[in-house]
C-alpha positions as CSV (number, residue, x, y, z in Angstrom):
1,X,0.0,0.0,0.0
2,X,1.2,3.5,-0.7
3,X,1.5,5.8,2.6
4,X,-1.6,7.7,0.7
5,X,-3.8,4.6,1.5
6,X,-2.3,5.5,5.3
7,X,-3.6,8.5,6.1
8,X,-7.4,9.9,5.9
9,X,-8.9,11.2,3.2
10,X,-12.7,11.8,2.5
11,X,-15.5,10.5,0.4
12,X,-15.7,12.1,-3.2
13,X,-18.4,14.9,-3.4
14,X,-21.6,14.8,-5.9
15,X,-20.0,18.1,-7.8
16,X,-18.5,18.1,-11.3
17,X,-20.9,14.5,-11.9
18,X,-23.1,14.3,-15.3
19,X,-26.5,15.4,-15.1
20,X,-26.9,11.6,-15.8
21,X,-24.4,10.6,-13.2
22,X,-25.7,12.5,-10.5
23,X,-27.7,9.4,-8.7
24,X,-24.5,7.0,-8.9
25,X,-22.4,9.6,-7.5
26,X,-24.7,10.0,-4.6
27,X,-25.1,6.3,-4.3
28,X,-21.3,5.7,-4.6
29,X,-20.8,8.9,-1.7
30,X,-23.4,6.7,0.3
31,X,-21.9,3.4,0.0
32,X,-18.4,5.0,1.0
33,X,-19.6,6.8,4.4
34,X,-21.7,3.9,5.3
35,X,-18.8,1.4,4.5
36,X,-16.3,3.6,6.8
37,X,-18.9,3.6,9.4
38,X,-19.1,0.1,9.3
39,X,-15.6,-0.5,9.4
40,X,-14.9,1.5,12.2
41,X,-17.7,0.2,14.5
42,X,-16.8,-3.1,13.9
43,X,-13.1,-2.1,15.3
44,X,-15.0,-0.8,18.3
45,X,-16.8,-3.6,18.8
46,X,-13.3,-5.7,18.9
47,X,-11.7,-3.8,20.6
48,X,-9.5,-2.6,17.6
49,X,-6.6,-0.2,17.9
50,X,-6.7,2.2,14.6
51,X,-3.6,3.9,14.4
52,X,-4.9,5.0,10.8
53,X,-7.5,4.5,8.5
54,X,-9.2,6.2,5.0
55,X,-11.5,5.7,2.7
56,X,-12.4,6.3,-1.4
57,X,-15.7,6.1,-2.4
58,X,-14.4,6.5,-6.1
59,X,-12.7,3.2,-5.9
60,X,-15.1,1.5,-2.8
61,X,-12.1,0.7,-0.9
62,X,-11.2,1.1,2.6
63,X,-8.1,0.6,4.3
64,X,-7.2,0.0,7.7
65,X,-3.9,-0.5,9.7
66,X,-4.2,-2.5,13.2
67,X,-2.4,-3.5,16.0
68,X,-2.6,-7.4,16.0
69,X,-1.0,-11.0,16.9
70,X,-3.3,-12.4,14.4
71,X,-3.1,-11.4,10.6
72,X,-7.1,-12.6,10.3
73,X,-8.9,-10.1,12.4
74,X,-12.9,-11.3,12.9
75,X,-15.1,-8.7,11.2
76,X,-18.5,-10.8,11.0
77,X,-17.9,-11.7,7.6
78,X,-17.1,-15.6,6.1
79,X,-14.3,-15.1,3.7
80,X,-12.7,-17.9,0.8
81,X,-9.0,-17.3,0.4
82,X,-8.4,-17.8,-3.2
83,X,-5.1,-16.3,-3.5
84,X,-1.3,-15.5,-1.6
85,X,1.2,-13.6,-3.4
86,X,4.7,-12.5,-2.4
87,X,5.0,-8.8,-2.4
88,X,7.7,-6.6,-3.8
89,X,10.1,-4.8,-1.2
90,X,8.2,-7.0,2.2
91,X,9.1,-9.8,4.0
92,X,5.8,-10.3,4.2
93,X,2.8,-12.3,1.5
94,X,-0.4,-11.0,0.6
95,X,-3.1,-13.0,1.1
96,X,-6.9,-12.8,-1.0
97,X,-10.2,-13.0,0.5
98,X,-13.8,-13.0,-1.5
99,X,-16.9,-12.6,0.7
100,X,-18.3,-16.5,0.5
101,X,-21.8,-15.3,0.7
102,X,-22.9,-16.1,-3.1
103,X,-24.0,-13.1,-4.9
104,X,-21.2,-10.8,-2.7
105,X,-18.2,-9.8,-4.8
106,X,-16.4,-7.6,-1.7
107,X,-12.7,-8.6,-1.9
108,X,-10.3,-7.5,1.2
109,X,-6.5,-7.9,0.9
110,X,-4.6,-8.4,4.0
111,X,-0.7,-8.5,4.8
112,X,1.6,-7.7,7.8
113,X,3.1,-3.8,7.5
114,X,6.6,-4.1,5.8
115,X,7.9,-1.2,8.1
116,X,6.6,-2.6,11.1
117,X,5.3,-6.5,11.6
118,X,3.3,-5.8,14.6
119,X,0.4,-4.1,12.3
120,X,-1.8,-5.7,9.9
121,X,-3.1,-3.9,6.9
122,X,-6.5,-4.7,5.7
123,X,-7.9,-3.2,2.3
124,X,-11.5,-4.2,1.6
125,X,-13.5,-3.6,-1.7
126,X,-16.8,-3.1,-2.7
127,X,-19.5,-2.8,-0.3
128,X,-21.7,-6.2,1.2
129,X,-25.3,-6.5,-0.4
130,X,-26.2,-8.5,2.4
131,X,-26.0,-8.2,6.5
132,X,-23.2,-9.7,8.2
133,X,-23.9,-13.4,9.5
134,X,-22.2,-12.5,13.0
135,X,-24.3,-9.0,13.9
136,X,-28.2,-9.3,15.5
137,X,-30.2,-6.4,14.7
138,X,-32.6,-5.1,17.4
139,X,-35.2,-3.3,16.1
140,X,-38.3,-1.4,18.3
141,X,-41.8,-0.5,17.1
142,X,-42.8,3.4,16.8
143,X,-46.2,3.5,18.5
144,X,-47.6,6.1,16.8
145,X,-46.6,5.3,13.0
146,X,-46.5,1.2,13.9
147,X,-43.0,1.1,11.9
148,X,-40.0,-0.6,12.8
149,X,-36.2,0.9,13.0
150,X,-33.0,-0.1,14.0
151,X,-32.2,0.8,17.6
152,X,-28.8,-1.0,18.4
153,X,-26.8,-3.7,16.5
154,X,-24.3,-6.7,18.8
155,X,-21.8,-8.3,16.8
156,X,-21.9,-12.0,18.0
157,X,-18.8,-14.7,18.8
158,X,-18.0,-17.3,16.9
């Protein structure tokens, strides 16, 4: 990863889009806030150390560095490896992932930091079209409407 990908930078804004555009570049500024968010909850939830983190809407990727022991960190997802490659200038291989859920073409990469082998770096990309298998949603009834929303998500243990 280039030190770009370690530092923050912000979700591409709607201007300079095609008329025609316009709604993917909305939907593409969605997907990228609401995949940081998830990201970074899912850190607090385990207790993840961020030292740094960004994200590009333009590109759906995010990319995280963490303090771990263990290269795999648990993020509620099932992943298939399907690929390990040795990486110019690191000690260190590259490993693949593709979400297993069928239909879900998210990809995340995952390596140790070449400068420093205590950090793992984690790229994801694209955005799930589906709720992670590990995470209960609790939802509560507005009495005066009768609808249902969201009120708190817990991410469960294996």
């Amino acid at each position: 990863f280039s030190s770009s990908w370690m530092s923050w930078t912000t979700c591409p804004t709607t201007a300079g889009c095609p008329a025609r555009s316009a709604r993917r570049c909305r939907l593409r500024r969605r997907s990228c806030r609401m995949l940081a968010t998830v990201i970074i909850r899912v850190g607090i939830v385990l207790g993840i150390n961020f030292s740094r983190a960004s994200a590009v809407a333009a590109s759906g990727k995010i990319a995280f560095r963490t303090r771990s022991e263990e290269e795999i960190l648990d993020d509620g997802y099932k992943w298939r490896k399907y690929g390990k490659k040795s990486v110019k200038n690191s000690p260190n291989p590259r490993n693949y992932y593709r979400c297993s859920t069928e239909g879900c073409y998210v990809k995340k990469r995952v390596e140790r930091d070449k400068d420093d082998a205590n950090y793992v770096v984690t790229m994801y990309e694209g955005v799930h079209n589906h709720a992670s298998p590990g995470t209960v949603y609790y939802a509560a009834q507005d009495p005066a409407s009768g609808r249902f929303f969201v009120t708190g998500t817990h991410h469960l243990a294996p």
